[in-house]
C-alpha positions as CSV (number, residue, x, y, z in Angstrom):
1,X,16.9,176.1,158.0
2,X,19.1,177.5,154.7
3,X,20.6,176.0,152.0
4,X,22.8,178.4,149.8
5,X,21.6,181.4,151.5
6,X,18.2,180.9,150.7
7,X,15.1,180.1,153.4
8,X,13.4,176.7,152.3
9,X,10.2,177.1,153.0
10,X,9.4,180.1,151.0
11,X,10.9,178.6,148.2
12,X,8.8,175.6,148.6
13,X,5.9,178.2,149.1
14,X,6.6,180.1,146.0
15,X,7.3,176.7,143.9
16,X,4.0,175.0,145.3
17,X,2.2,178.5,144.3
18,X,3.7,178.7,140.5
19,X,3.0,174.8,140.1
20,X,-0.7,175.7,141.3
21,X,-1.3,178.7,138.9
22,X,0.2,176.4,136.0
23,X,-2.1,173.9,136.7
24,X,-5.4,176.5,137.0
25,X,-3.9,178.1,133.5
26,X,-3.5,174.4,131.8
27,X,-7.3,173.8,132.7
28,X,-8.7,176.9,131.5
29,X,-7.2,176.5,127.9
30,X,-8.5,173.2,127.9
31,X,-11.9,174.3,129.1
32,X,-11.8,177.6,126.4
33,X,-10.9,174.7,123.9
34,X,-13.8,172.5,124.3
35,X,-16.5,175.5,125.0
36,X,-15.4,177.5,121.8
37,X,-16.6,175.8,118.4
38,X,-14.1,174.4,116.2
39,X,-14.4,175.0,112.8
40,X,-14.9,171.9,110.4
41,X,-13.3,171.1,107.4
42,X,-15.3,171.5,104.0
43,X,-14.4,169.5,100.8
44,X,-15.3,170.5,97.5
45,X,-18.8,169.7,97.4
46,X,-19.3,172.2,100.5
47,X,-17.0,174.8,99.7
48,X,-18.9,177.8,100.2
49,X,-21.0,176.7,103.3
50,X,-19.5,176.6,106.8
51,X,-19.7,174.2,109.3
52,X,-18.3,174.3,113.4
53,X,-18.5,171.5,115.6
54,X,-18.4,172.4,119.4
55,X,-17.2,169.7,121.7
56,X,-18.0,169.5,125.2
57,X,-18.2,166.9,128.4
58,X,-21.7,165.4,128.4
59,X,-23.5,163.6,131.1
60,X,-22.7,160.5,132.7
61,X,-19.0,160.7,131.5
62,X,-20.1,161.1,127.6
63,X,-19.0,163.8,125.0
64,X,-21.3,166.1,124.2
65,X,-21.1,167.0,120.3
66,X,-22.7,170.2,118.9
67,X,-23.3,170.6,115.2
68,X,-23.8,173.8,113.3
69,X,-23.8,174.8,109.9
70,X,-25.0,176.9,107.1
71,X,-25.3,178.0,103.5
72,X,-24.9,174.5,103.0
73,X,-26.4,173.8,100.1
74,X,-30.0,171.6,99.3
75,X,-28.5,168.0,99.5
76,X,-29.9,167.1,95.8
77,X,-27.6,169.7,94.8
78,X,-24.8,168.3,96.1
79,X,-25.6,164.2,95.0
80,X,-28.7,163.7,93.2
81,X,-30.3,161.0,95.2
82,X,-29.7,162.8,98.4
83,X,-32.6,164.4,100.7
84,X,-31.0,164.7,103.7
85,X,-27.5,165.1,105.8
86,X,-26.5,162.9,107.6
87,X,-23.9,163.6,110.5
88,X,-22.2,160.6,111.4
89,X,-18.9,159.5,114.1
90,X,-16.1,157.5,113.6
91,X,-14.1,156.3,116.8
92,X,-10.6,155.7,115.9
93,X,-11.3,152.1,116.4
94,X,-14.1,151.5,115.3
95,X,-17.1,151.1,112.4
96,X,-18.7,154.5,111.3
97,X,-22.6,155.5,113.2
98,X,-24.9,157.1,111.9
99,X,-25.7,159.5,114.4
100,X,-29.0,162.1,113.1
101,X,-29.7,163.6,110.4
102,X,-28.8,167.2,109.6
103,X,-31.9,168.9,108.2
104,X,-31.9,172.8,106.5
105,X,-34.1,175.3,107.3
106,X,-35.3,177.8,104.8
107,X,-32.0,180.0,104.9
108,X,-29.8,176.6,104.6
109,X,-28.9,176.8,108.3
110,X,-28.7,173.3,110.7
111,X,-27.7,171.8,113.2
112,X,-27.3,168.5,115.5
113,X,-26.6,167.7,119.0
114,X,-25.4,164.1,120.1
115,X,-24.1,162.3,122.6
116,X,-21.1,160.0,122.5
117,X,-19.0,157.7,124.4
118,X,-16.2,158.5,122.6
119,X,-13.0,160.7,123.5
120,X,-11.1,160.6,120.0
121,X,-13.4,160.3,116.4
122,X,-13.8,162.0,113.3
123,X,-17.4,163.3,112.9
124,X,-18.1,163.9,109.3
125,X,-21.4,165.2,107.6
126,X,-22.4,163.1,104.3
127,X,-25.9,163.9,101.5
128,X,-27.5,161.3,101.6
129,X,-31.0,159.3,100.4
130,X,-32.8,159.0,103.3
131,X,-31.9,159.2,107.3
132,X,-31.6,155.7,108.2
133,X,-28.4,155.0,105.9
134,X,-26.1,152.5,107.5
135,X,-22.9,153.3,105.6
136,X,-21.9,156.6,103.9
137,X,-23.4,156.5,100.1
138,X,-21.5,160.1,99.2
139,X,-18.3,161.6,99.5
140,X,-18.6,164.1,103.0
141,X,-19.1,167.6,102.8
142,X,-17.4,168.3,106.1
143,X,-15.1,166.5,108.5
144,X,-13.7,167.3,111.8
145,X,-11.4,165.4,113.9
146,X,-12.0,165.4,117.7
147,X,-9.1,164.7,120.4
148,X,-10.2,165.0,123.9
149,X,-7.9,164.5,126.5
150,X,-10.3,163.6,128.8
């Protein structure tokens, strides 16, 4: 059968092909997205440290949320009271968790890994007094927004 000249089914063939390859391509750059760390946003207080957060499908359905950062400087330095970082996650509905607490090694490197139900949040990294803070006490150091698709 033809239409205009042209043979349908390896038209059909070539269009079912192209949409294929589009689709394989579309999940890849996902895929590269989530797998590569994303860098996080530093305020003042921790402008010459950097921080990445890598983002990544976790088990049972959960997000899987890698922390990393360094030349971050000694809490205290950053708010008096402080002794520790805390990283915490902010669903976009929803009250802030605390979700670990970043501790430094010797050459002011960190880093956390948690697990979330959440798709779409903010993670941000705060000093703080101790590690079982319920609310923020200090201005973050870094933020990152996370939007998975998934």
């Amino acid at each position: 059968m033809k239409t205009q000249g042209f043979p349908i089914r390896p038209i059909l063939l070539l269009t079912a092909v192209t949409a294929l390859v589009g689709a394989q391509l579309a999940c890849e750059k996902v895929m590269f997205w989530r797998s590569k760390p994303q860098e996080m946003h530093s305020t003042e207080a921790g402008l010459a440290s950097e921080g990445t957060v890598r983002v990544s499908e976790g088990d049972n359905g959960n997000t899987k949320v890698s922390i990393r950062v360094k030349h971050l400087a000694p809490p205290s330095k950053v708010a008096v009271d402080s002794t520790v970082y805390v990283v915490w996650i902010q669903p976009r509905e929803g009250d802030r968790q605390n979700v670990g607490a970043l501790t430094l090694n010797k050459d002011l490197e960190g880093s956390l890994e948690t697990l979330t139900p959440h798709r779409r949040f903010m993670v941000s990294v705060t000093p703080e007094p101790n590690g079982q803070v319920t609310e923020p006490s200090h201005e973050p150091v870094f933020t990152y927004n996370v939007e998975s698709n998934k």
